[in-house]
C-alpha positions in Angstrom: 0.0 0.0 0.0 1.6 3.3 -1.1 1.2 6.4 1.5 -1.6 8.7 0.3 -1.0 12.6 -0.2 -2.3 13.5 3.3 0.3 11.1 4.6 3.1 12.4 2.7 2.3 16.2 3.6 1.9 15.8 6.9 4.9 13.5 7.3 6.4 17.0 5.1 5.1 19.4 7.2 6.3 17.6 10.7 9.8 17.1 9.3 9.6 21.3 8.6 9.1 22.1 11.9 11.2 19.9 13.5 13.5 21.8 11.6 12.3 24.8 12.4 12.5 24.1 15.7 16.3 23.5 16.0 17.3 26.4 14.3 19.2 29.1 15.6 17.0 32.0 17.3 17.8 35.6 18.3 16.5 37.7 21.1 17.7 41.5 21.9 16.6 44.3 24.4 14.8 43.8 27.9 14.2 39.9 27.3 17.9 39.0 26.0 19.2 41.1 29.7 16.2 39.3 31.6 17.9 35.7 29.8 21.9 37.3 30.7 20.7 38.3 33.9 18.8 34.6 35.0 21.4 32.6 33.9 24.7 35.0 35.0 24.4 33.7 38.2 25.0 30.0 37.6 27.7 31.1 34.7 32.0 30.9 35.5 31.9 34.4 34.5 34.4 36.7 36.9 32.5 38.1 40.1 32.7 42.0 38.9 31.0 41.1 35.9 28.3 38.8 37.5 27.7 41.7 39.3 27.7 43.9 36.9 24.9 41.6 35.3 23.0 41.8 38.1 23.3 45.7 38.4 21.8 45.6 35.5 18.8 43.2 35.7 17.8 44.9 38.9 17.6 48.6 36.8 21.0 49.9 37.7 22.7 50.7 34.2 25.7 52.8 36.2 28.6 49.6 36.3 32.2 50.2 36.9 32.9 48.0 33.9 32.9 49.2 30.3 34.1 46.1 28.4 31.0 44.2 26.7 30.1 41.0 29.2 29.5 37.8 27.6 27.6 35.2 29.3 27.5 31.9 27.8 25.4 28.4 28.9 25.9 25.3 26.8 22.6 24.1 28.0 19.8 25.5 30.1 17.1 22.6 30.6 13.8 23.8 32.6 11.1 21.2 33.8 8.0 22.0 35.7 5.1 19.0 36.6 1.3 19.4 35.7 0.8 16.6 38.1 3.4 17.0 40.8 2.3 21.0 40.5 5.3 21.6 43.3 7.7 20.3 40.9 10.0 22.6 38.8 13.9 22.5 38.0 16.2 23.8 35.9 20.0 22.1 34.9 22.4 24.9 33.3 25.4 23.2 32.0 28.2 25.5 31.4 31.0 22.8 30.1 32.0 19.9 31.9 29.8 22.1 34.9 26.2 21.5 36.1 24.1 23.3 38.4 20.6 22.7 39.6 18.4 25.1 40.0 14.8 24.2 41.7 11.4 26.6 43.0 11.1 30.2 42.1 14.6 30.2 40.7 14.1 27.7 38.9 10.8 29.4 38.0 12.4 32.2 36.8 15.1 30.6 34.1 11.7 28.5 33.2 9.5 31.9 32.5 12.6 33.1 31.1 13.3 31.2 28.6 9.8 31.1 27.9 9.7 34.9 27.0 12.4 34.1 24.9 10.2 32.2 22.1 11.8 28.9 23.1 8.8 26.3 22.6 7.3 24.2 25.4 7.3 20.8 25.5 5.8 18.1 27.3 5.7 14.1 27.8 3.7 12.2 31.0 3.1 15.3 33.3 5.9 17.5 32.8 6.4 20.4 30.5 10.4 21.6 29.2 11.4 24.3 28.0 15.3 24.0 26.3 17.6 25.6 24.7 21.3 25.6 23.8 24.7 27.2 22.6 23.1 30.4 24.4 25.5 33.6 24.1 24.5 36.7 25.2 26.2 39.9 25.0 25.6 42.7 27.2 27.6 46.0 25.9 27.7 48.5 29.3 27.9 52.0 27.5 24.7 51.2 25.1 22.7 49.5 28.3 23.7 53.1 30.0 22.7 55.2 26.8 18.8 54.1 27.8 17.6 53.5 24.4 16.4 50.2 24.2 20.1 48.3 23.3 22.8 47.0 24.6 22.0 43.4 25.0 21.5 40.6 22.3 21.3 36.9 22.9 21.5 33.6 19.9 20.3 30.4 21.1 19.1 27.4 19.5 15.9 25.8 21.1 15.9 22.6 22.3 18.5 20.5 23.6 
């Protein structure tokens, strides 16, 4: 029996977004400082600039550092339960390095990387959210400039 039209599109159209999926995404402005600024904590980056990270996420643009700070994750992994509802964790690998992040911080990467575009997806009562290769860079004198710039993030979703 030969696979009707339907079949073949569909099978087409599932193979496009799974594609789709994987590829390479972009995110600037408040959300790509809100993604440094979650996962700068967890990161190997040097204390002044963690801090300087965190100046900025809490609305302080005026950092003693003028150098751009890049903040990098190899993989950021977010689960939250729909059955288990007081469930949620996050694993940020940053090499050979893993940390585990669970409740409202975990909750925060999660919503995060939500507001990022990264797709949800679920399997037997738990819901992920992934991504990888994340780089963000945060430049200090266009964060301080107030004009909307100053921070860009690439990410692919997924893991």
């Amino acid at each position: 029996m030969r696979p009707g039209r339907l079949t073949i599109l569909a099978c087409s159209l599932s193979l496009a977004s799974s594609a789709a999926w994987a590829a390479p995404a972009t995110t600037s402005g408040s959300v790509a400082l809100a993604l440094a600024g979650v996962v700068a904590p967890y990161s190997s980056l040097p204390a002044k600039e963690r801090k300087a990270v965190a100046a900025f996420f809490n609305g302080d643009s005026n950092v003693r550092i003028s150098k751009k700070i890049v903040v990098t994750a190899d993989k950021v992994v977010c689960r939250a339960s729909n059955v288990a509802i007081t469930s949620r964790s996050c694993e940020l690998t940053f090499g050979s390095k893993t940390h585990t992040v669970k409740g409202s911080g975990a909750n925060a990467i999660f919503a995060t990387v939500a507001l990022a575009g990264v797709p949800a997806d679920g399997a037997a009562g738990t819901i992920f959210e992934a991504l990888s290769k994340l780089s963000c860079t945060l430049d200090p004198a266009a964060i301080k400039d107030k004009a909307g710039g100053g921070a860009d993030c690439s990410f692919e979703p997924g893991n």
